[in-house]
N, C-alpha and C positions, 0 to 999 in steps of 0.2 A: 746786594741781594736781588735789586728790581733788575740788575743785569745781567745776572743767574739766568733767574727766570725767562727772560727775551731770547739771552741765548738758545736756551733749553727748546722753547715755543718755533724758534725760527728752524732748530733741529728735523722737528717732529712733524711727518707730515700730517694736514690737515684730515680730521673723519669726516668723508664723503656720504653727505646726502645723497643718494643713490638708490633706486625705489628699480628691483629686475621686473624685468617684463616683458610679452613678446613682442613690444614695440614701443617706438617712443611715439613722442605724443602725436596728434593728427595731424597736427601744423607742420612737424618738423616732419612727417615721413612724407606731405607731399611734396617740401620745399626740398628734400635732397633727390626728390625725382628730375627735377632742372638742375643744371651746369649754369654756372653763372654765366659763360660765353653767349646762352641759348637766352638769355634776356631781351635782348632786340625783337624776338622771333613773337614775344607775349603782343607786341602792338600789331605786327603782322597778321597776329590769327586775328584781333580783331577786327583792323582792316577789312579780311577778307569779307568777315563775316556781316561786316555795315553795309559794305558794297552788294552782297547778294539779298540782305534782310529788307536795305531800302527799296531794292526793287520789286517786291512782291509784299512789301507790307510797308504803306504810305505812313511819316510820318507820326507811328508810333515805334515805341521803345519793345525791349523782351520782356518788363517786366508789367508793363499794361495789358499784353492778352493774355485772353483768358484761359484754359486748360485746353481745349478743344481745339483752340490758334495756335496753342505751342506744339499741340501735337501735329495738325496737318502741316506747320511747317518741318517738323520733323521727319514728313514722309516727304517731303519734296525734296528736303537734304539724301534719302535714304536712295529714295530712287535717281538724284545726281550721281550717288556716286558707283552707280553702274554704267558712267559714260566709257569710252575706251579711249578720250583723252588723257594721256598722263596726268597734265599739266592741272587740267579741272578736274581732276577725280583729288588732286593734292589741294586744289584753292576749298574745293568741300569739308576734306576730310579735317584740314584747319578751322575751319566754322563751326565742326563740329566739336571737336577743341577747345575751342574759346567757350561754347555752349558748356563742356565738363567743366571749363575751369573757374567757371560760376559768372557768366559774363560780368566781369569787373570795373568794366569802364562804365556799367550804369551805377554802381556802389558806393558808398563811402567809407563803409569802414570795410574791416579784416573777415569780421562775423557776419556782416550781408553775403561776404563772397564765400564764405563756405555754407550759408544756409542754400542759396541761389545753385551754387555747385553741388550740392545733395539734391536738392528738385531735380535740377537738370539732368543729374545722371542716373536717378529712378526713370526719369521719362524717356532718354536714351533709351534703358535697359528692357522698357516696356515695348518700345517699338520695336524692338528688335536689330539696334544698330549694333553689337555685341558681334551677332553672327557673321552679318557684311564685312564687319570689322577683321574676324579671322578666315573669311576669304582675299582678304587684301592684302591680309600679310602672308598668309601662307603662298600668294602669287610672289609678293616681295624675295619672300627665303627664296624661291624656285627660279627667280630673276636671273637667270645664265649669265647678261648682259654685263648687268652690276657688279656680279661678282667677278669677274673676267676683268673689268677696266679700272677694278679697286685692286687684284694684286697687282697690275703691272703698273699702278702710281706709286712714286717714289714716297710720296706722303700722304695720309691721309686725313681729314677737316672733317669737318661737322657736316660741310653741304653734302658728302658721299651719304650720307645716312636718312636725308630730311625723310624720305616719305615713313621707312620704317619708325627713326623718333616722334612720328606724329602722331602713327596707328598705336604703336607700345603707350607711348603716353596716354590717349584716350581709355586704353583698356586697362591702362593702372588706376587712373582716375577712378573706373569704373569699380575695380576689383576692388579697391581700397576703399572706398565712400561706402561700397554697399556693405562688406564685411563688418564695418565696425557697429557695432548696435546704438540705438540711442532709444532713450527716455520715450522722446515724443515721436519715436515713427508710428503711423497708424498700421492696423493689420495688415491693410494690403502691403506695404514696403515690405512686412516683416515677411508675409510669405513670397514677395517676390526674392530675399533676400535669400530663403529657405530653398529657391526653386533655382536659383543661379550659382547656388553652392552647389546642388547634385547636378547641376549642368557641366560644372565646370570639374567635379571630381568621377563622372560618367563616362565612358567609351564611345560618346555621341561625336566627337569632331575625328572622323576616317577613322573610325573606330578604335580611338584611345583617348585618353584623358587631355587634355587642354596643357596638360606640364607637360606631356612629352614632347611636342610641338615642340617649348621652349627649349627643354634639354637639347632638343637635335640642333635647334640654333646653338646652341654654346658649343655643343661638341664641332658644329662646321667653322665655326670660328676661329675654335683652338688646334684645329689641322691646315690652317692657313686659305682655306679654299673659301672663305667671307672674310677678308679683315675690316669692311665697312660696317659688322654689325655693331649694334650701340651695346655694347656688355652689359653696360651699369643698370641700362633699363631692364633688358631681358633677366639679369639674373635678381633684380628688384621685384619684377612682375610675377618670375618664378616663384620666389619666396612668398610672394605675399596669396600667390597662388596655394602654395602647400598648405599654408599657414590658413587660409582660408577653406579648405576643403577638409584637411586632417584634422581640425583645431590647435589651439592651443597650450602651454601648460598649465592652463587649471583645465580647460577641454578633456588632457591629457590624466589628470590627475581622478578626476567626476569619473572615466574608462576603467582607469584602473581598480575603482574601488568597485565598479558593477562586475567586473574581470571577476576580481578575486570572489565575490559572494557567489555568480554562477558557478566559480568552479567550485563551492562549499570552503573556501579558505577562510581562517580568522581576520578580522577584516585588520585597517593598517594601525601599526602601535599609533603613530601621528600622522600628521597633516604634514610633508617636506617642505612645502610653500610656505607655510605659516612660521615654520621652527626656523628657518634661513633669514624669513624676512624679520623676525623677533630677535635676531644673531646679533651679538655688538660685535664691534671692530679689534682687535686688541690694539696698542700703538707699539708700531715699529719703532726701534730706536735706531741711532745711526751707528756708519761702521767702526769698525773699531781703532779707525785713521783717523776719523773727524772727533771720537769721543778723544781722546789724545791731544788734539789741536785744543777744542774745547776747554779741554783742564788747563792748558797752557794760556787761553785765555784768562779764564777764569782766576788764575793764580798771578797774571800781568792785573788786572782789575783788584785783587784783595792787598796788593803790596802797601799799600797806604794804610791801611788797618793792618795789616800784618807788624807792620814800623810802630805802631800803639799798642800793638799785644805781645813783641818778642819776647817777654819773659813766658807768656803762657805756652808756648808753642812745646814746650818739653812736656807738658801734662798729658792730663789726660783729655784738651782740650780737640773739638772735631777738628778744627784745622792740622792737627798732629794725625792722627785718625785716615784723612783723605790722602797722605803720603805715599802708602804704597799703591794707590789704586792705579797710577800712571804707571807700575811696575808689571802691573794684571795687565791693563791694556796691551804694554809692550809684548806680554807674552800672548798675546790671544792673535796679535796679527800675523802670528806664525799660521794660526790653526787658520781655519772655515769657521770665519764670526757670523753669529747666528743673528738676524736679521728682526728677530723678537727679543732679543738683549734690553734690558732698560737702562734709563738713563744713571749709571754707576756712579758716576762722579754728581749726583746731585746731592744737593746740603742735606744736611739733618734736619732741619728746620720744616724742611716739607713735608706735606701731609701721609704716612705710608699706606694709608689707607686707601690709598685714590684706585679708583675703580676703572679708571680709562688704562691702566698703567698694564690690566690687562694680566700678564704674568711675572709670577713670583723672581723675585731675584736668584743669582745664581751665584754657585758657592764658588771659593777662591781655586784659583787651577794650583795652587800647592795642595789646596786638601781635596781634592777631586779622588787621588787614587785613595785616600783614607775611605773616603765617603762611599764611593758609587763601586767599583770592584765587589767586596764581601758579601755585600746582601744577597740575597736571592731575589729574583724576580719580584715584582710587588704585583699584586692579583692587580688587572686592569678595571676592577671595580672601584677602587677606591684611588682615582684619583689625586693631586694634588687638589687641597678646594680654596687655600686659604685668599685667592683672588681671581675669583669664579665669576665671570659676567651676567651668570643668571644665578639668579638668588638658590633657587632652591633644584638640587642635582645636576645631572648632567643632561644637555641640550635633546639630546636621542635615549631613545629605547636602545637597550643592549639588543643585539640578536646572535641565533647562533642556527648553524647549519643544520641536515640530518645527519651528513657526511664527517662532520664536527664530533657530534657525540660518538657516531659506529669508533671513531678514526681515538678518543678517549678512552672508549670502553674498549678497544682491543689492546690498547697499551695498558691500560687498570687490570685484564684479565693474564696478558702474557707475564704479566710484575708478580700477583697475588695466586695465579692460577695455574699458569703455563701454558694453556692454550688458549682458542679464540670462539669465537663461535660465529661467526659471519658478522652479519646483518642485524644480527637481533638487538637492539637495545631498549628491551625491557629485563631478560635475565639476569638479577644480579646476585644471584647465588654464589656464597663464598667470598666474594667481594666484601672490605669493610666499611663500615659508619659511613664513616667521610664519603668515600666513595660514592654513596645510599645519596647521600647529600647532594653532593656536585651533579649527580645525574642529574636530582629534582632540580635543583634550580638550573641547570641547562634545558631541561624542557620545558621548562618554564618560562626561560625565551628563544624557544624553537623558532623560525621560519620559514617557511615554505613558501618558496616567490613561485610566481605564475610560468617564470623559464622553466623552474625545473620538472612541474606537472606538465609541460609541453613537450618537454624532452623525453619523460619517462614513456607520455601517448607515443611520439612519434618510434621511441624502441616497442612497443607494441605492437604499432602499425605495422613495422620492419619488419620483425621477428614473425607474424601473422598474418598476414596481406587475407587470406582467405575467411578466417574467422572474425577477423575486425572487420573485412568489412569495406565499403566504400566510404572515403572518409564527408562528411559533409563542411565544405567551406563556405563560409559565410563572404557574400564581395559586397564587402567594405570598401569604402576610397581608400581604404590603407593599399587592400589586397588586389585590387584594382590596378592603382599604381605601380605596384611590386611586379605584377604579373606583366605590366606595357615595358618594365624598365630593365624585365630580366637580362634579355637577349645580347643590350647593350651595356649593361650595369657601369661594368669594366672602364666603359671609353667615359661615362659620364663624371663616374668618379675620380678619371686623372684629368680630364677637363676643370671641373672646378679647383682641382685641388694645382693646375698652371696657374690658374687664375691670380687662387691665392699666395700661389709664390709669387707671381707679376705683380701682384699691390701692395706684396708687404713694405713694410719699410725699409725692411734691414737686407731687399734687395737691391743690387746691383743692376745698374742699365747694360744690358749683351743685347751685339747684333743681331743673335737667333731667336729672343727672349718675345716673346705674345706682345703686338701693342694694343693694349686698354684704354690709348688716350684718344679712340680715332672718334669718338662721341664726347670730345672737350676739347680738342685744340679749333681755335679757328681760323679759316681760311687765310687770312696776311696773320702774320706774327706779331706778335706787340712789338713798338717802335720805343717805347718810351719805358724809365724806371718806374713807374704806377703802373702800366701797364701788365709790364712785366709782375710786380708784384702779385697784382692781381689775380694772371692768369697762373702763377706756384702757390697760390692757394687755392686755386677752383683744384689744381693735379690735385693737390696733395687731397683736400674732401673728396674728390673722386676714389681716388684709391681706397681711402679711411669708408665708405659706402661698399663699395665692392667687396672688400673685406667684412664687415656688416654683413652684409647679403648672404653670403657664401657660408659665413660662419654659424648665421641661425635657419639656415638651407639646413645643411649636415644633420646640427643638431635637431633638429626639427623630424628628416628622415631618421636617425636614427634612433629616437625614444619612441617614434611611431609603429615603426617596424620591429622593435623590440619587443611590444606591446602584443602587436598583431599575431608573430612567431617568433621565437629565440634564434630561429635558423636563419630568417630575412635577415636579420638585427647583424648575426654572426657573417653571413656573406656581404653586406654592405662595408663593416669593420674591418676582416680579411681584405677587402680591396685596399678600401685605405691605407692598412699596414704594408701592404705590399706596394703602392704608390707613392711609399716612404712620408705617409705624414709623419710620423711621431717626430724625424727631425726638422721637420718643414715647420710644424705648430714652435717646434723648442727653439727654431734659429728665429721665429717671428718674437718669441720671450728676450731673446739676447740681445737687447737694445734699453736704452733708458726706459723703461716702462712709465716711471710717473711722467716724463717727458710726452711719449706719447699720449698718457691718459688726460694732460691737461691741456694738448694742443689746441689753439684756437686758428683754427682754419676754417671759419666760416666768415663770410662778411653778411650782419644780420641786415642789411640796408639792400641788398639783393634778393633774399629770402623772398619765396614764395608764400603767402599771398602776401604781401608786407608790401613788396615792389610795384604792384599791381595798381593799389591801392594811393601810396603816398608819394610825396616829389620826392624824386630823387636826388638826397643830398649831395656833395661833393667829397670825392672820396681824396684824400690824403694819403703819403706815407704812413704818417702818423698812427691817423684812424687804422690803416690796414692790420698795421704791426701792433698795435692796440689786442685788436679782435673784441672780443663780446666779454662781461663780467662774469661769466658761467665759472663757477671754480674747476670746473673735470668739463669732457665734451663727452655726454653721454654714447652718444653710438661708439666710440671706440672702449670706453669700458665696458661694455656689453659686448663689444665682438671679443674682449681678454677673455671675460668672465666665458662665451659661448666656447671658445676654441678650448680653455683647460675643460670646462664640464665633454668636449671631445675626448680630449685626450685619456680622462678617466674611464670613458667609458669603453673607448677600445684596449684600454690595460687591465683593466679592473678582474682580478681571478686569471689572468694569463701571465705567468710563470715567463714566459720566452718575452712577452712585451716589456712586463717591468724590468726586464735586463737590459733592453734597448735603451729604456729610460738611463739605468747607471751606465752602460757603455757611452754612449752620448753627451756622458756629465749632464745630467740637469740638474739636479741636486742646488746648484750654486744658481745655476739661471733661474730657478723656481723661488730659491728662497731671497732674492733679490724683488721679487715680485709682490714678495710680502710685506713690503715698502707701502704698498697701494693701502690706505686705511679704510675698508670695507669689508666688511664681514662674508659675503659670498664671494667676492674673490679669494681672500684668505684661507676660505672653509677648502675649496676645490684645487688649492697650493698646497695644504693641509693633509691630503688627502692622497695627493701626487708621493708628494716625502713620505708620508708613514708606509707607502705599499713597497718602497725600493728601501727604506732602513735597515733592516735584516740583511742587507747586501753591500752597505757605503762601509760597513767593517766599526770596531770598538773603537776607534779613536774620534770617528767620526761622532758618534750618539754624546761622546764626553766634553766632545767641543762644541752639541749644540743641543745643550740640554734642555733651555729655554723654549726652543723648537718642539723636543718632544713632549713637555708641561704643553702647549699649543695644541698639540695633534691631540693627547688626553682630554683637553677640554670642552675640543671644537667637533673631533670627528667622533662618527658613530664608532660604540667599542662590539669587537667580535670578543665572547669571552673566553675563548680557550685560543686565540689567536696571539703565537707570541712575537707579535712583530717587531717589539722591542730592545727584545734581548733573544735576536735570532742566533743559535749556534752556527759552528761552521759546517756543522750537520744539515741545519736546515737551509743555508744559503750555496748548498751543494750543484754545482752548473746540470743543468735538466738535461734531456735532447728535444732541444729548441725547435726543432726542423720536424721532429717526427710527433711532438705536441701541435704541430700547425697542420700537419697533413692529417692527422687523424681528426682533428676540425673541419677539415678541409671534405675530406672523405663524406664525412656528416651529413656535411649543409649540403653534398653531389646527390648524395641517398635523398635526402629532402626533396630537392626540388628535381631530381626526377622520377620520384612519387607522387609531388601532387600536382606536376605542370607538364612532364612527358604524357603526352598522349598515347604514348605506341607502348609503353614501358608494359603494360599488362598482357599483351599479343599472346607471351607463354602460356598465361593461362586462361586464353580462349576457348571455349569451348570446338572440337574440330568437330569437321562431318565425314565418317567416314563413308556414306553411303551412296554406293556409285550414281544410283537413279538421281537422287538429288542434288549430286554435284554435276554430273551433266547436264540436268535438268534446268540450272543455274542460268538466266539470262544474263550474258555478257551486252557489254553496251560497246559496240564495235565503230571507228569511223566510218563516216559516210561513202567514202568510196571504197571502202573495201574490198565490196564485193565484184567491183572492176577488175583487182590486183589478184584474188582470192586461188585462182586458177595456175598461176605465176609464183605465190606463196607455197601453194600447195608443193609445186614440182621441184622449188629450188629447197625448201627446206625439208621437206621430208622425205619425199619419191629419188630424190638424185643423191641421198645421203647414206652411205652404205652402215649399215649397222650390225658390228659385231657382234654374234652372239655369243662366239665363245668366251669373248674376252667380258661379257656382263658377266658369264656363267663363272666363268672364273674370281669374279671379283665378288660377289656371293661368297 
């Protein structure tokens, strides 16, 4: 029995502690801003920064002056580093560096170096070394030189990049220490922290926001004309840029709720945050190869008791009982074994009641067609409950559309009446009981999200340009952003989205393919097997960050701009569709998922501030391939979880996406993923399968019934939504092409309503009246009236002018 159970446990994967967030902890987002190669480089800024502090300040430390001493040395740093020395504007801008990164060589422990490095980069920020900062790099990007003598090197190192990874790093430091809030900052931090947030989401740097900067670095990167820029930092910096200027998802969540009350909406059934984080896990069992091996296990382990009980085996005892179950298996690995299957071959003896187990068993596939065939549909209210994760109902409010009910009550009326009456669903004249009934409780959880009051204004606005009115837009950092990123939207979003093809895992190295590694290889190549090790795990964390970055970028811009207008939201998504994420996200799923999620590719003994601080031990093979006790490595389950909360939100209600989805087969890739034992991954897997069911066809739903008990439990129910038991009626092929362009058309009407300037010209008011339009002072060049005489004779006087031929054309 006790080797049942081992078995059983070594089966199943572990439930993950796992706490979403829009970041991980402090420690860890500054230590993946360093590359483990760039380690040597932490004693160097020191260095710099002894050698210039001794000379202007005798025989005292940084941490002995007093406010007044840190700051005039701070202006003597500020005003260094407007020398026209390369060389010394880089030995500065290193000192100042070592000043962000909490001068640690006067420290002892981990927690001096990040109180020391919060001081320090308030006092930076005060001085104003912020601003210096992005004239230095903006000279950097516009560096002709650099970029000129980085494509034509055959490889690219770390040294191609020093000055840019110096300046990036001081302003991540900066952006990241000030953003995060704490307890004991006094008021003034707080409003500096308030005044560097609308700095940095403001039009103030060459008149647009401080991201777009970064964005044009990504975009000249990924057309090959910079391959020396450091990726990982810029698109780290970026992120934490958005993240700090747009907020976050409770930021996000606090929006939504002021959204909905000014526009007079009911406000939200729940709190999404809360209901996710309150979510258990179900446990995945395994597939239906290994449960087969298993029994065969299990049944080489009983033969010895089996030899003491063969008279009983003819009864009615269990070991008689668990006979055919190897027969069930055999037949299921015909079909698509469903990856929420439980453990079938376990003994009697155990508890049925266990609550981790998640979902109900499933019936035998000889009785499947008795069973599941005749019924009719089962209302989506009443769930299966009998192994319900949360005690009392289901996890979400039901909702249901306006378009939901019109779209019922014209079938109830064309059935019982014969005609329809539009729009109207209050009429329920002639209509019976039931009918009376099903209304009330459909309006009873109506929904009105903030998209569709935005969409219905802006066909007002369309339909009425005159009587509406000029529309007032508020410039939000959202709207701000939106409006710097319009022109180029396009290049940015296939930008990132190379990127992300270049760091996934499950890509392939091509000679024409973006290199990401030119800010982590270093200059001579490791000689030796430790070295080597070494530097294939600093790749592989790089890549696993990159990815991170990119993935809570996306998501990031697109709940924001969702938020802001349905049309931003829908033209940011459009790109992506059309720069073919949906199979780029699903070939990044097609790989061992829990493999990935429990990679241990960090070495904690190089870890920033960790290294700073302590001797550095001796690293081993051993130690390498060890890695750290962490069960999962949080940033790459966070970048799963970011990229499916992607992928649902550009399919979610599009008819042509979700087809991509089953054209592409994910179906199988997805439900492999629900391996990973955490409830917000599983929820947004959940979520994927129920919107493309109605389309995988009946044999699919029967083979993965377990899945659909899953999707009942976990996801929100639409109640007149038959996604279950879609006919072949409703999963009828759309026109895919002419549902994208009519979105397409939309989001064009949009934004050249509220961002063309010229668009209104028609309806200008004109002047018909001769005197005042002659009248009209023209602002003419300065020499004109040199040429005026020469003008005169060659265009008008020497040009013979028909008149028959006007008269004629009258």
């Amino acid at each position: 029995m006790q080797q049942t159970d081992d078995m059983e446990g070594s089966m199943e994967s572990p439930n993950l502690e796992f706490e979403y967030g829009d970041t991980d902890s402090f420690t860890a987002e500054l230590s993946e801003l360093y590359s483990y190669t760039e380690e040597p480089e932490f004693s160097l800024n020191r260095d710099y920064f002894e050698e210039d502090f001794k000379n202007h300040v005798k025989g005292r430390r940084w941490m002995e002056l007093s406010v007044e001493e840190q700051r005039a040395y701070v202006m003597r740093l500020l005003d260094a580093l407007e020398v026209t020395d390369r060389d010394k504007r880089l030995k500065v801008a290193r000192a100042i560096l070592y000043l962000a990164q909490g001068v640690f060589d006067e420290c002892d422990t981990e927690t001096d170096v990040l109180y020391w490095s919060r001081h320090n980069v308030f006092l930076l920020y005060d001085m104003g070394i912020f601003t210096a900062l992005l004239e230095l790099l903006s000279m950097e990007i516009d560096n002709n030189q650099a970029c000129s003598s980085a494509v034509r090197k055959p490889a690219i190192s770390l040294a191609d990049s020093t000055e840019l990874r110096v300046l990036l790093s001081i302003m991540y430091l900066m952006v990241e220490t000030i953003r995060v809030e704490m307890e004991s900052d006094s008021p003034e931090r707080k409003a500096a922290r308030e005044a560097f947030k609308m700095e940095l989401g403001s039009p103030l740097y060459n008149g647009e926001p401080f991201a777009l900067l970064l964005f044009t670095m990504v975009t000249k990167f990924c057309s090959m004309n910079a391959p020396h820029f450091p990726m990982k930092k810029v698109l780290l910096l970026l992120w934490k840029t958005i993240l700090f200027t747009l907020g976050g998802f409770e930021e996000l969540q606090e929006m939504k709720v002021r959204m909905r009350d000014h526009l007079n909406l009911p406000p939200l059934p729940e709190d999404s945050i809360k209901v996710v984080r309150n979510m258990r896990a179900a446990s995945p069992p395994a597939s239906a190869m290994e449960l087969i091996e298993q029994q065969q296990q299990q049944k080489r382990g009983r033969r010895s008791r089996r030899s003491a009980f063969v008279d009983s085996l003819e009864g009615d005892s269990p070991y008689a009982k668990k006979q055919p179950l190897v027969k069930q298996d055999s037949l299921d690995t015909y079909n698509e074994r469903d990856p929420f299957k439980n453990d079938d071959a376990r003994d009697e003896e155990d508890d049925p009641e266990d609550v981790d187990s998640g979902i109900e068993g499933e019936v035998d596939p000889l009785d499947r067609d008795v069973i599941i065939q005749p019924p009719p549909p089962p209302p989506p209210l009443r769930p299966p409950t009998e192994r319900m994760s949360f005690p009392k109902g289901l996890p979400w409010a039901p909702k249901v559309r306006e378009k939901d009910i019109e779209h019922f009550l014209e079938t109830s009326r064309n059935k019982f009446i014969g005609f329809t009456l539009g729009n109207d669903i209050d009429t329920l004249v002639g209509l019976p009981r039931p009918i009376h009934e099903s209304v009330k409780t459909l309006k009873l959880h109506k929904y009105v999200s903030i998209a569709e009051v935005q969409i219905k204004r802006e066909d007002e606005l369309q339909q009425c340009p005159m009587t509406m009115g000029e529309e007032e837009v508020e410039e939000t950092p959202t709207e701000i952003l939106y409006l710097g990123m319009l022109p180029s939207l396009s290049q940015y979003v296939i930008a990132l989205l190379k990127l992300l093809l270049a760091a996934a895992p499950t890509s392939k190295a091509k000679t024409d393919s973006i290199n990401i590694l030119a800010d982590v290889l270093p200059e001579e190549m490791p000689i030796t097997v430790l070295q080597s090790m070494k530097l294939g795990i600093d790749v592989n964390r790089h890549k696993e960050i990159i990815v991170k970055a990119i993935s809570a970028l996306l998501l990031l811009l697109l709940k924001h701009f969702k938020l802001n207008h349905i049309y931003q939201f829908e033209y940011v998504a459009q790109h992506l569709v059309f720069a073919n994420c949906i199979p780029l996200i699903l070939k990044f799923f097609n790989q061992n998922i829990m493999s990935y999620i429990s990679a241990k590719n960090s070495i904690c003994a190089l870890d920033f501030p960790h290294c700073a601080v302590h001797e550095m031990p001796e690293l081993t093979a051993e130690s390498l391939e060890a890695g750290d006790s962490n069960q999962f490595c949080w940033r790459n389950l966070f970048s799963c979880i970011n990229l499916l909360r992607i992928l649902n939100k550009i399919t979610k209600w599009k008819h042509s996406r979700t087809m991509m989805l089953v054209v592409f087969k994910s179906a199988p890739i997805l439900k492999r993923a629900l391996k990973v034992k955490q409830a917000m991954m599983q929820l947004y897997v959940l979520k994927l399968l129920k919107i493309q069911t109605k389309y995988l066809g009946r044999q699919w739903r029967k083979s993965n019934m377990k899945t659909m008990s899953a999707i009942y439990q976990k996801v929100r129910h639409r109640l007149n939504d038959d996604w279950a038991y879609g006919n072949d009626i409703d999963a009828r092929p759309w026109d895919f092409q002419a549902e994208e362009c009519a979105l397409r058309e939309s989001i064009e009407k949009f934004n050249t309503r509220r961002y063309d300037k010229n668009q209104n010209s028609e309806f200008a008011p004109v002047d018909n009246c001769l005197q005042s339009v002659l009248g009209q002072r023209v602002d003419l060049p300065e020499d004109f009236h040199y040429s005026y005489e020469m003008w005169l004779e060659r265009e008008v006087f020497s040009q013979p002018i028909q008149w028959e031929g006007l008269l004629q054309a009258q």
